[in-house]
C-alpha positions as CSV (number, residue, x, y, z in Angstrom):
1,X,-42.6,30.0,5.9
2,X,-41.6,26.4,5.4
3,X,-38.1,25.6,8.0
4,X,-35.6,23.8,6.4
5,X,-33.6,21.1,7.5
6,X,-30.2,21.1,8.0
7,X,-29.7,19.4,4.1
8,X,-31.6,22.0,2.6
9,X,-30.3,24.5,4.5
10,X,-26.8,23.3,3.5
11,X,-27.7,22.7,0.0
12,X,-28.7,26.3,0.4
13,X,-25.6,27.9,1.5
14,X,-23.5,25.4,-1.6
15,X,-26.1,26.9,-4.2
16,X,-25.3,30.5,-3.0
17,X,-21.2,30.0,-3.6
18,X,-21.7,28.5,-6.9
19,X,-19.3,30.6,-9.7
20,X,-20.4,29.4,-13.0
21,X,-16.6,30.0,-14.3
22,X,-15.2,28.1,-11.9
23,X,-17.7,25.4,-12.6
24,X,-16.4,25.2,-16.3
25,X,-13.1,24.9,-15.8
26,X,-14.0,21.7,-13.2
27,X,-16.1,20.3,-16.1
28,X,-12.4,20.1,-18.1
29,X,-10.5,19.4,-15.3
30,X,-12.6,16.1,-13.9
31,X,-13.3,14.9,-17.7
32,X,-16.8,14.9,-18.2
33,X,-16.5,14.7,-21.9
34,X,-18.6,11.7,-23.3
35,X,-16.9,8.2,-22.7
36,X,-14.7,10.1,-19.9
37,X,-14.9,9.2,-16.3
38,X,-16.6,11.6,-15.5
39,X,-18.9,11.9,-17.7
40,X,-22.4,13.5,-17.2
41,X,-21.1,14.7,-13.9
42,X,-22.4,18.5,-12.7
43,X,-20.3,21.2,-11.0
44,X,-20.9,24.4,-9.3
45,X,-17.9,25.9,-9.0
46,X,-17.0,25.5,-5.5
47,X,-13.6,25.7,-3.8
48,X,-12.4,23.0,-1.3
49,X,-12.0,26.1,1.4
50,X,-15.7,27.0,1.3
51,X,-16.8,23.8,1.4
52,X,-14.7,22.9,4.5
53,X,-16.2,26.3,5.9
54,X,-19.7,24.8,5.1
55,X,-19.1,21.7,7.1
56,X,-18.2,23.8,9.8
57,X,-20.6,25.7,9.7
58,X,-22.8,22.7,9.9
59,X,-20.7,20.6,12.2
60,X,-24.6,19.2,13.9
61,X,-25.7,17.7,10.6
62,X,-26.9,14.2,10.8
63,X,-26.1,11.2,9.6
64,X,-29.1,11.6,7.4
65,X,-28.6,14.7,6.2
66,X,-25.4,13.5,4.7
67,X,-26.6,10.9,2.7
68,X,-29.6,13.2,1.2
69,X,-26.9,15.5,0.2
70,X,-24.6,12.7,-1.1
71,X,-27.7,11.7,-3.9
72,X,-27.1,15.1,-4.9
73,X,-26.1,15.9,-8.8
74,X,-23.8,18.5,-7.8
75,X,-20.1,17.0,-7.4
76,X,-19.3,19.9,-4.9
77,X,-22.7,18.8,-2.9
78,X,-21.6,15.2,-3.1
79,X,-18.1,16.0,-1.7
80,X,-19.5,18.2,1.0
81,X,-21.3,15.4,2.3
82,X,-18.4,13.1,2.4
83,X,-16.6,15.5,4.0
84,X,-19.8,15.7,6.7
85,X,-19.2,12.3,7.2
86,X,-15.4,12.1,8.0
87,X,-16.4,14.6,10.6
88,X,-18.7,12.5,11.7
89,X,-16.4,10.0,12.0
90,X,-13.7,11.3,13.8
91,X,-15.9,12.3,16.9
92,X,-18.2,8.8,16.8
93,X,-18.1,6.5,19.7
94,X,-17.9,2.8,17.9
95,X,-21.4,2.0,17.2
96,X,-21.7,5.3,15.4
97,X,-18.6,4.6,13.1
98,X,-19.6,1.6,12.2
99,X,-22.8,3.1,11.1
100,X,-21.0,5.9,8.9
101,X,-18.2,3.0,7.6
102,X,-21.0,1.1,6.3
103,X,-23.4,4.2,4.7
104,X,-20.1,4.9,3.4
105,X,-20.0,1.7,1.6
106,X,-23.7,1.0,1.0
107,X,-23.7,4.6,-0.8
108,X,-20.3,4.2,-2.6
109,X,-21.8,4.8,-6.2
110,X,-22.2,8.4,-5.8
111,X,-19.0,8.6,-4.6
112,X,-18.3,8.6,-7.9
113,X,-14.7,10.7,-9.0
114,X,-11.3,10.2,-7.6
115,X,-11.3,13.6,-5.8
116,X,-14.4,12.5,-3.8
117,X,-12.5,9.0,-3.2
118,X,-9.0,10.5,-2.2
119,X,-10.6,12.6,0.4
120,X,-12.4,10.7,2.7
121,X,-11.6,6.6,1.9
122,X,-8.6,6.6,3.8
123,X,-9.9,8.8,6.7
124,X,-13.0,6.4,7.2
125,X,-12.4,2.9,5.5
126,X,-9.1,2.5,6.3
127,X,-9.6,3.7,10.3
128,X,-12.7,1.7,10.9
129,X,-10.6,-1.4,9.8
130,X,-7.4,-1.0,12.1
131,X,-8.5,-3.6,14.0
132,X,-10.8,-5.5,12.1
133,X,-10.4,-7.8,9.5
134,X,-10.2,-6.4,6.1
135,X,-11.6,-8.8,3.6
136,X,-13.5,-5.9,2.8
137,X,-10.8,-4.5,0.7
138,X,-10.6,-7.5,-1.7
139,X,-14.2,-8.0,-2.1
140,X,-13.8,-3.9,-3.3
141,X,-11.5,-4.6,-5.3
142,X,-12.8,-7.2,-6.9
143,X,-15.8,-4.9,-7.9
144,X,-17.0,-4.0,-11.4
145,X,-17.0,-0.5,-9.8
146,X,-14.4,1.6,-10.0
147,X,-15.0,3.8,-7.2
148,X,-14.9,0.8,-5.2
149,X,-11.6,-0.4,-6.4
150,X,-9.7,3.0,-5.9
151,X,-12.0,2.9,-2.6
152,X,-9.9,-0.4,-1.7
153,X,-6.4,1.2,-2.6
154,X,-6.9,4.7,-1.2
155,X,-8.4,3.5,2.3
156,X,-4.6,1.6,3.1
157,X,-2.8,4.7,3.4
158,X,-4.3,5.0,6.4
159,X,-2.1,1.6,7.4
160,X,0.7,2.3,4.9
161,X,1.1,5.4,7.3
162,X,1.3,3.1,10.5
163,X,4.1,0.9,8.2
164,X,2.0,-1.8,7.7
165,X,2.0,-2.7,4.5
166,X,0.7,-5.8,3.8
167,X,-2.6,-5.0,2.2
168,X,-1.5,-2.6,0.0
169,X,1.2,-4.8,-1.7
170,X,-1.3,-7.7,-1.9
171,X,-4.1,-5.2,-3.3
172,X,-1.0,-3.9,-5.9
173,X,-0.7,-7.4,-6.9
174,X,-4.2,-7.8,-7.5
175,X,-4.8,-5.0,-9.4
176,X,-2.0,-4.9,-11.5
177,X,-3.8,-5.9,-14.4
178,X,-6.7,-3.2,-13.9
179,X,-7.9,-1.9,-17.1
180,X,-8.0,2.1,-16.2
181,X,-5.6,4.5,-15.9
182,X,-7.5,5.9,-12.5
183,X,-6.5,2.6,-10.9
184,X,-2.5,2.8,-12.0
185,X,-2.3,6.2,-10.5
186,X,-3.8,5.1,-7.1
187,X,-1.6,1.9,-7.0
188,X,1.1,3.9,-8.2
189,X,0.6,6.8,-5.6
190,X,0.1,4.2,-2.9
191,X,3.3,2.3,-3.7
192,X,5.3,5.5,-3.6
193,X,3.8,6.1,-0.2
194,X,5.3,3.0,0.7
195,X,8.9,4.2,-0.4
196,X,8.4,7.3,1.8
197,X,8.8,5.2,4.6
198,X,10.3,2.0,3.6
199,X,12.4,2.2,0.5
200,X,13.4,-1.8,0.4
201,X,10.1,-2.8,0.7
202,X,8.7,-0.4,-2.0
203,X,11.8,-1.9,-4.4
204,X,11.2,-5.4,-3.1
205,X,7.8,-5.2,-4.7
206,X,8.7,-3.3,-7.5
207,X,12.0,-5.8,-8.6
208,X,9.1,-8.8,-9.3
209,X,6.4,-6.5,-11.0
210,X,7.7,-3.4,-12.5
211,X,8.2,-5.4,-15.5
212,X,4.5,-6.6,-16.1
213,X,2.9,-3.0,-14.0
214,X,0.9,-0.5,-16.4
215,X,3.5,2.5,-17.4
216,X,1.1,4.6,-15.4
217,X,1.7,2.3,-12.1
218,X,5.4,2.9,-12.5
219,X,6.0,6.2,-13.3
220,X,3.9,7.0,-9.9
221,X,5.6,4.6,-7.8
222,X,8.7,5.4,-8.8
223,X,8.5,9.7,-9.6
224,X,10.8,10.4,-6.1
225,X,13.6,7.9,-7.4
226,X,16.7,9.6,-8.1
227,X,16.9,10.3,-11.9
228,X,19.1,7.5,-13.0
229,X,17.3,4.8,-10.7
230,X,14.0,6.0,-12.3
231,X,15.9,5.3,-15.6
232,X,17.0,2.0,-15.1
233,X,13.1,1.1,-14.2
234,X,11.8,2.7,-17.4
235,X,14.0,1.2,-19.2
236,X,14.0,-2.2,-18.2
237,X,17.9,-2.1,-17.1
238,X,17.1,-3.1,-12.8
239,X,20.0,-5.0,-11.6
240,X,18.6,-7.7,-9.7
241,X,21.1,-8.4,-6.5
């Protein structure tokens, strides 16, 4: 009988949680309709629990193993390997996380939907460059990709949670003008996470570009303002001091 290796083993243990139900509703929920997103994208119907279990489970998976299971079709097979690799991550000495950040990257096509983005940018991008310098970001953002523009935004709140803002208000900037509605919700997002811990700063940026920022950008950044402050930004009625 054949052994299999830790990604087919794996792959194994997804195929045998897989609840065909469940999988439709994720096929309406991550917009896989034709000219969505998401489009063309395959689900199984797993839950984030069991695939956190499955990691566990698997906590001596390679490197390698990650990345075959990262080619996968399956979106819940794709996000189990990203999750494999922020594991990896967090227990790496620094040649090995310099070798995930940058399979991370070199792979960052098939991490292709904002869920499989949000979860693991900012625990592997944004920590490998704390001390580095992070020209990365812009080249990202810069990309025709749009997995590596949310990619850019989504890695600084590992920094924006350390106050330091400063790449995240420049990325903000340069996106501003980004042509999809996935890119205002992750500026957005990230801009309110700035107003979490530094209101001023969040309104300092907001005062120069809430007037030219998607509706989309705003209504994020701005959703834990107190009602009539929310107002006035939606409106166009900020008093400037």
């Amino acid at each position: 009988m054949k052994i299999l290796n830790n990604g087919e083993q794996i792959l194994a243990a997804l195929l045998a949680l897989a609840d065909p139900l469940k999988a439709q509703n994720s096929l309406r929920y991550f917009k896989t309709a034709k000219g969505q997103y998401g489009h063309g994208d395959q689900f199984l119907g797993i839950t984030m629990p069991q695939l956190r279990q499955t990691v566990k489970n698997f906590k001596h998976a390679t490197l390698d193993d990650a990345v075959e299971l990262l080619h996968s079709d399956w979106h819940e097979v794709r996000m189990c390997a990203l999750l494999l690799l922020v594991q990896q991550f967090k227990s790496a000495d620094a040649q090995v996380k310099q070798q995930v950040f940058e399979c991370y990257l070199r792979h960052s096509q098939f991490i292709n939907n904002w869920d499989l983005v949000d979860c693991s940018a900012y625990l592997i991008v944004g920590p490998y460059l704390q001390n580095k310098p992070r020209a990365v970001l812009y080249d990202l953002a810069k990309s025709d990709l749009l997995w590596d523009r949310r990619i850019a935004v989504i890695a600084t709140l590992h920094f924006i949670r350390l106050k330091d803002f400063t790449d995240i208000l420049a990325l903000a900037e340069l996106l501003i003008n980004d042509s999809h509605d996935l890119m205002h919700k992750a500026v957005g997002w990230m801009l309110r996470e700035v107003g979490n811990r530094d209101k001023q700063v969040e309104l300092g940026f907001l005062t120069r570009h809430y007037q030219q920022m998607p509706r989309t950008m705003l209504r994020y950044a701005i959703e834990k303002f107190p009602e009539p402050e929310r107002q006035a930004f939606l409106h166009n009625n900020v008093i400037i001091n």
